[in-house]
C-alpha positions as CSV (number, residue, x, y, z in Angstrom):
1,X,0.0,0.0,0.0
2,X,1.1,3.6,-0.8
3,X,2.3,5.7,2.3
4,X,-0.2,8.0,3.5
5,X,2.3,10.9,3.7
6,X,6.0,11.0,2.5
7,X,8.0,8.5,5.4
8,X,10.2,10.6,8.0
9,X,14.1,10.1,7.0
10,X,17.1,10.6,8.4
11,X,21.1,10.6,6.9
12,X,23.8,8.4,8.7
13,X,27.4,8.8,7.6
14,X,30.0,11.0,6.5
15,X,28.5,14.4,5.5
16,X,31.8,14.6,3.1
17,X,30.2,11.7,1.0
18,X,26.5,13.4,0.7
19,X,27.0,15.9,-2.2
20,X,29.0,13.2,-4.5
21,X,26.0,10.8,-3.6
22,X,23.0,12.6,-3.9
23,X,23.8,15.9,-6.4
24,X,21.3,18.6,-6.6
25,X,18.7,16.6,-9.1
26,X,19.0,13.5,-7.0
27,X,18.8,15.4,-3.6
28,X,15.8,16.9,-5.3
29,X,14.2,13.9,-6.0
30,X,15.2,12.3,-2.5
31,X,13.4,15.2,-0.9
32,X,10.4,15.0,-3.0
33,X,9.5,11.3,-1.6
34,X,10.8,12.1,2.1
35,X,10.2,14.0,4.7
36,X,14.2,14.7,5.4
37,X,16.4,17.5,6.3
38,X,19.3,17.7,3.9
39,X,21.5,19.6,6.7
40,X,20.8,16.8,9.6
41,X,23.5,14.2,9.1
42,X,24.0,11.7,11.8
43,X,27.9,10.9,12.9
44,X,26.8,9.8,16.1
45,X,23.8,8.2,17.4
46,X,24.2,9.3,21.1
47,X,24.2,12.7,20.1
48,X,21.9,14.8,21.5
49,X,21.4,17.0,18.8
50,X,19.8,15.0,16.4
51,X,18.1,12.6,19.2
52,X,14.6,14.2,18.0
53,X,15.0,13.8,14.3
54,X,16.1,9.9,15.2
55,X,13.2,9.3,17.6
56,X,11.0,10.2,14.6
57,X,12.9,8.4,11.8
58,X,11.0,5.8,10.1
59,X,14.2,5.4,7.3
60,X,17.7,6.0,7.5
61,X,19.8,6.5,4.2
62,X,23.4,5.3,5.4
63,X,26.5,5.6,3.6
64,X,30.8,5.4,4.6
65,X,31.3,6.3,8.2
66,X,27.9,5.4,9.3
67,X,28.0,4.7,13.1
68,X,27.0,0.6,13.7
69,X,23.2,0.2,13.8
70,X,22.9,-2.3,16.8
71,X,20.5,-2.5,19.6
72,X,20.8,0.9,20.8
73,X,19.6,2.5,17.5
74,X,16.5,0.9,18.4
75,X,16.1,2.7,21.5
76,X,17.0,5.7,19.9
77,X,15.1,5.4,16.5
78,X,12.0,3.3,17.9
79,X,9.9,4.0,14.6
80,X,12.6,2.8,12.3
81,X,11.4,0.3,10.0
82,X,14.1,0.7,7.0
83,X,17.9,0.9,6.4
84,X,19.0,2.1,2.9
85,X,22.4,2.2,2.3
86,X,24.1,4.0,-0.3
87,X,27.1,1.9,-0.1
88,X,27.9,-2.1,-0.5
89,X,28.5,-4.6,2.2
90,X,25.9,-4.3,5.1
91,X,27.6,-7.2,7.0
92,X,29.6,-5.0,9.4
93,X,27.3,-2.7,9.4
94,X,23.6,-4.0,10.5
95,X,24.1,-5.8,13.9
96,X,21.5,-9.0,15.0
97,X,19.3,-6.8,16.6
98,X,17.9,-4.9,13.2
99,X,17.6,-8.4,11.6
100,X,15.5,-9.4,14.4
101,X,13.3,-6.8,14.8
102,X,12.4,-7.2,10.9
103,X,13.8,-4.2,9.5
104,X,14.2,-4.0,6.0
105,X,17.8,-3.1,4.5
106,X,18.6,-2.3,0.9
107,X,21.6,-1.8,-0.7
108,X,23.6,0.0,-3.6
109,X,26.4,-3.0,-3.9
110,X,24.7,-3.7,-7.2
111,X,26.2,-0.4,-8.4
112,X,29.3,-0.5,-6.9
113,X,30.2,-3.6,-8.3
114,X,30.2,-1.9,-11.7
115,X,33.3,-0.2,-11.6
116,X,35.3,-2.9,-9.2
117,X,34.1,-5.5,-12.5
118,X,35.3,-2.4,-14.9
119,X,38.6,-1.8,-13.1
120,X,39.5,-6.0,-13.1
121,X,39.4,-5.6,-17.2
122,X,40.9,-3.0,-17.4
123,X,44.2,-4.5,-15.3
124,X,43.6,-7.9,-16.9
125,X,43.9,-6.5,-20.2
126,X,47.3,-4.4,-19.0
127,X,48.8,-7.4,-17.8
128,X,48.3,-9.1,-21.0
129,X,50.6,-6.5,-22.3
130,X,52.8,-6.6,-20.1
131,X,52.4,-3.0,-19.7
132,X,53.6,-2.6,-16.2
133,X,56.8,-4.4,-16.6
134,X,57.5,-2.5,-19.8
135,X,57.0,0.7,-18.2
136,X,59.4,-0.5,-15.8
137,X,61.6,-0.9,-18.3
138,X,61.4,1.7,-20.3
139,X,62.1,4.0,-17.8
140,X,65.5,3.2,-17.5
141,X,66.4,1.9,-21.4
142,X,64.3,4.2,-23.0
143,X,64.4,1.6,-25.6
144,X,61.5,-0.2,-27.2
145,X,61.7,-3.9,-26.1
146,X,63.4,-6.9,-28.5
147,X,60.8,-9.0,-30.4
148,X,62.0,-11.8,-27.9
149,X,60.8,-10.4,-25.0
150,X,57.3,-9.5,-26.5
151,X,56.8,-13.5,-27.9
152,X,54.6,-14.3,-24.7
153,X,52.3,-11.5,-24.3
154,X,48.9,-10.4,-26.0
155,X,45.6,-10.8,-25.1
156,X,44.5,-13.7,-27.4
157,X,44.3,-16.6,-25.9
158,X,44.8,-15.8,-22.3
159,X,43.0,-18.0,-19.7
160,X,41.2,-15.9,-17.2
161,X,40.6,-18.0,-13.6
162,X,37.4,-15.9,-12.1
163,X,37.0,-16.9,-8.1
164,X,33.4,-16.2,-7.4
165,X,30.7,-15.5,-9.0
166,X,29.7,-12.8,-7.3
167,X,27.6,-9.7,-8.4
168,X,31.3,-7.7,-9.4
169,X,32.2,-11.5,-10.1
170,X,29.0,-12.3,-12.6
171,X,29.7,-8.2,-14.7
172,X,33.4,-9.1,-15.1
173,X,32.5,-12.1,-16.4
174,X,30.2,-9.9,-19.2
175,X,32.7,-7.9,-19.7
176,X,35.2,-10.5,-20.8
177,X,32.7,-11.8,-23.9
178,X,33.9,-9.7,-26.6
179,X,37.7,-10.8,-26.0
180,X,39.7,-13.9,-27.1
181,X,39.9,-15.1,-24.0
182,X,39.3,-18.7,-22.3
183,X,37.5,-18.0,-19.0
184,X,37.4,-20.4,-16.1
185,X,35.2,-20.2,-13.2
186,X,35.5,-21.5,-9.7
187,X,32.5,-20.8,-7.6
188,X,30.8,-23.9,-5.6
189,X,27.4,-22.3,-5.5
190,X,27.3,-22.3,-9.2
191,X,26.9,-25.3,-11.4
192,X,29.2,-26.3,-15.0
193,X,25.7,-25.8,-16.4
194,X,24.9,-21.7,-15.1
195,X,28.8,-21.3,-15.4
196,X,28.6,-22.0,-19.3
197,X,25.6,-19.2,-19.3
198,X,27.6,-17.3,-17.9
199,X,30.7,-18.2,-20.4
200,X,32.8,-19.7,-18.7
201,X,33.9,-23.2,-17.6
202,X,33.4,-24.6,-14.1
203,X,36.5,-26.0,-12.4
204,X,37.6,-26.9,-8.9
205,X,40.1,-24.0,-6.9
206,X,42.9,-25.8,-7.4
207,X,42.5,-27.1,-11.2
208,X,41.7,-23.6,-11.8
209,X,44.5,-21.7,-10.6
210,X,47.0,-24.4,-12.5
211,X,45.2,-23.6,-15.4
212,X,45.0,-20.2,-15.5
213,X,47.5,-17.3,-16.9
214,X,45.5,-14.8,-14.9
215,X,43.5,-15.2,-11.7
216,X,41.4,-12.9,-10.3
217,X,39.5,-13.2,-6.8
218,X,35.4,-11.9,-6.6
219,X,34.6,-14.2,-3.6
220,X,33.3,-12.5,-0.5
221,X,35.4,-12.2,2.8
222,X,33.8,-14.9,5.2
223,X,34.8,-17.7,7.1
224,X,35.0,-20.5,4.9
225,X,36.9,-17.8,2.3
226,X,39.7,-16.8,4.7
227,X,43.1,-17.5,3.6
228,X,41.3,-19.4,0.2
229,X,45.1,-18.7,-1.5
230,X,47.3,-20.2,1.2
231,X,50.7,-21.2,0.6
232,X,49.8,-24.6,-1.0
233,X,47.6,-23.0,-3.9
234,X,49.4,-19.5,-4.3
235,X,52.8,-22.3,-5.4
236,X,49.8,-23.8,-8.3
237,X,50.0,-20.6,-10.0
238,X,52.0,-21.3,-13.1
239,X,54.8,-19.5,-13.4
240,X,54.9,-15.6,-14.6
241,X,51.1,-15.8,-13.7
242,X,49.1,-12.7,-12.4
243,X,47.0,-12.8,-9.6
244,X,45.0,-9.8,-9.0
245,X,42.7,-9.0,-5.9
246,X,40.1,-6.1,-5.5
247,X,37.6,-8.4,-3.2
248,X,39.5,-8.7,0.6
249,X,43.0,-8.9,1.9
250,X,41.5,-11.7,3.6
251,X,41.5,-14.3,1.3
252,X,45.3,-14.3,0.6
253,X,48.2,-15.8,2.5
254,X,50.0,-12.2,2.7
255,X,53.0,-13.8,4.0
256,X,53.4,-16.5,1.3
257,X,52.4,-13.8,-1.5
258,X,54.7,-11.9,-0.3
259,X,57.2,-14.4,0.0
260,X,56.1,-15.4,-4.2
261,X,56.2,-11.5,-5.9
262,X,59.5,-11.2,-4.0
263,X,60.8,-14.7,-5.9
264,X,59.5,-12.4,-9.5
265,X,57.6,-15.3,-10.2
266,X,54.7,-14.4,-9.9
267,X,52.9,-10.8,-10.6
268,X,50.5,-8.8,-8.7
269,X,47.9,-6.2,-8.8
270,X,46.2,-5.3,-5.5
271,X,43.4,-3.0,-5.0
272,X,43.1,-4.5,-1.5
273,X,45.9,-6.1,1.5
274,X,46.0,-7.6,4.8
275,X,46.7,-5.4,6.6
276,X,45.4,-2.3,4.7
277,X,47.1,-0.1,4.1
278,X,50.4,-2.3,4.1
279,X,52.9,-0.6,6.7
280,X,55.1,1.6,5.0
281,X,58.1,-1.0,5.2
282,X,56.7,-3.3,2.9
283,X,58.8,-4.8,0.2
284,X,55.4,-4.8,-2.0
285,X,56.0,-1.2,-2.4
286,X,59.4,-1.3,-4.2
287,X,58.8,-4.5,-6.6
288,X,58.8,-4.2,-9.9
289,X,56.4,-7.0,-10.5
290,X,53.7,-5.6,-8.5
291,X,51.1,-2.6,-9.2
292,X,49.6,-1.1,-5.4
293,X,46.5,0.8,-6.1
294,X,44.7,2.3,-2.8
295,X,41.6,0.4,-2.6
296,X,39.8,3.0,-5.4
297,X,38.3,-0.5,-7.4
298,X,34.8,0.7,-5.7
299,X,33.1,3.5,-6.6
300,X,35.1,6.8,-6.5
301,X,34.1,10.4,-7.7
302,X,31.8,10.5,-10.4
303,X,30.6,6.9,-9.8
304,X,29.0,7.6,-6.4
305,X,26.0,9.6,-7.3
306,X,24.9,5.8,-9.2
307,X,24.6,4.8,-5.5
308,X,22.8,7.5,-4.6
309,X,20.6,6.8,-7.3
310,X,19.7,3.5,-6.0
311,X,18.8,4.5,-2.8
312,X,16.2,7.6,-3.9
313,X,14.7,4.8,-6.5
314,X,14.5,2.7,-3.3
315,X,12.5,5.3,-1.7
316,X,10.3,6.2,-3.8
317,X,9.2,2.4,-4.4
318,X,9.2,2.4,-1.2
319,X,6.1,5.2,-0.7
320,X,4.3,3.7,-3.8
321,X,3.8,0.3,-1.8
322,X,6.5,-1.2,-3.7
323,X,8.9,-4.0,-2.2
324,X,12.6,-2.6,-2.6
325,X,14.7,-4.4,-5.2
326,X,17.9,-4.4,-3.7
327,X,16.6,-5.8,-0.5
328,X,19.7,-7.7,1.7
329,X,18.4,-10.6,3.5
330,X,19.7,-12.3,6.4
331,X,19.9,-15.5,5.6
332,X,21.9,-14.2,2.4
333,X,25.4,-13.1,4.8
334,X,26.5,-16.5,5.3
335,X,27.6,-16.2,1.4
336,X,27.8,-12.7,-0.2
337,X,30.1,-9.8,0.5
């Protein structure tokens, strides 16, 4: 059923996010469907200043550097009955007590697993040129490279190892049709039958990573993912292989990566470390074979106000009786990011 009048709102995070998110037409519409004050913007849900507008809240639009919602936020925001977050993960965000008390979360991971998927071609298709080590290179030759040391590289025929099909797992895996690649999937929630819809073939972890010439991890950070690349299966990477990350620190061995990229036989590119950042000692910094980017695979700039848009087309479902369709559900943690 519609809502009788537009549903009292409130923002949770870090007010430097909110202009990127929601810019001028999308605050627009945002305040059209809700009965919300653009210049309340909750850092802290103790605070007494904005007590008032969170005893009335019936929504809260979170976003980066939202306080945890937990127990207390229910004593505090009694009439809440719907989390929209203009974000991804909700895991370490949305504590037992909201799940219980039937709240309903959405979130905008859907979008921000567009440009994560965007920026894993983008590197897969720079390390089948060997770009990074040529830039290396020509640096200090200033010389164009021998014929010889070009032989092996090129994008044709390059076999792609995909861990998880996740949502940033399932758009990279689009994004790789048009090339002349071979793409493997490992993923035990999905079968060889859905993994050939999806264009790929359907292998076990280890098979996978012997097989591949680039490997690239989508799976989400939980327990039955931690340390996924130990020691063991980081040594089945073939030789001169690339493995890139941009899903969790996690779900590498840091220690026996490290202990591979400083060998050179292996090459890196990591949007994401454990720990993160790395301390300022690490030899990861200086190799040659490895490509550090600060964790900017997610949506940065520009690419934040599709969150936003998420959320205010969340909202306004949400006032014309309409169930939200990026709804998070419990029962869904024990396997997505």
């Amino acid at each position: 059923m519609p809502s009788a009048r537009p549903p009292r709102t409130v923002f949770a995070m870090d007010p430097v996010h909110l202009p990127l998110l929601f810019p001028p037409p999308l605050m627009a519409r945002l305040t059209a469907a809700a009965d919300l004050d653009p210049a309340v913007v909750v850092r802290d849900f103790a605070d007494p200043a904005v007590a008032d507008a969170l005893a009335r809240a019936e929504v809260l639009v979170t976003g980066w550097g939202c306080p945890r919602l937990d127990d207390g936020l229910l004593v505090t925001a009694p009439r809440l009955r719907t989390v929209l977050h203009a974000a991804g993960s909700v895991r370490s965000l949305v504590g037992e007590a909201l799940w219980e008390r039937g709240i309903t979360v959405s979130s905008a991971v859907t979008a921000n697993a567009l440009p994560v998927a965007e920026y894993t071609l983008a590197m897969i298709l720079l390390a089948g040129k060997d770009t990074f080590t040529h830039r290396e290179r020509f640096r200090v030759t200033h010389a164009y490279p021998p014929l010889a040391e070009t032989a092996a590289t090129g994008n044709v025929g390059r076999r792609i190892g995909v861990i998880g099909a996740s949502r940033v797992g399932r758009r990279l895996l689009e994004l790789l049709r048009p090339f002349d690649f071979t793409v493997l999937l490992h993923d035990p929630y999905v079968t060889p039958a859905e993994a050939a819809a999806l264009g790929a073939e359907s292998l076990p972890l280890d098979e996978l990573l012997r097989r591949s010439d680039v490997v690239t991890l989508h799976a989400p950070d939980i327990p039955e993912t931690y340390r996924m690349l130990d020691r063991g299966r980081i040594a089945l990477v073939r030789d001169g292989g690339v493995l890139i990350n941009t899903s969790r620190g996690a779900l590498v061995d840091p220690e026996a990566l490290t202990d591979e990229l400083v060998s050179g036989r292996l090459h890196a590119i990591l949007d994401v470390t454990e720990p993160e950042p790395l301390p300022a000692g690490s030899a990861l910094y200086r190799l040659p074979n490895v490509v550090l980017t600060p964790h900017i695979a997610g949506s940065q700039g520009t690419e934040l106000e599709r969150l936003g848009r998420i959320v205010v087309e969340e909202l306004e479902r949400l006032v014309t009786g309409l169930p939200p369709r990026h709804q998070v559900r419990h029962a869904d943690l024990a396997r997505v990011a």
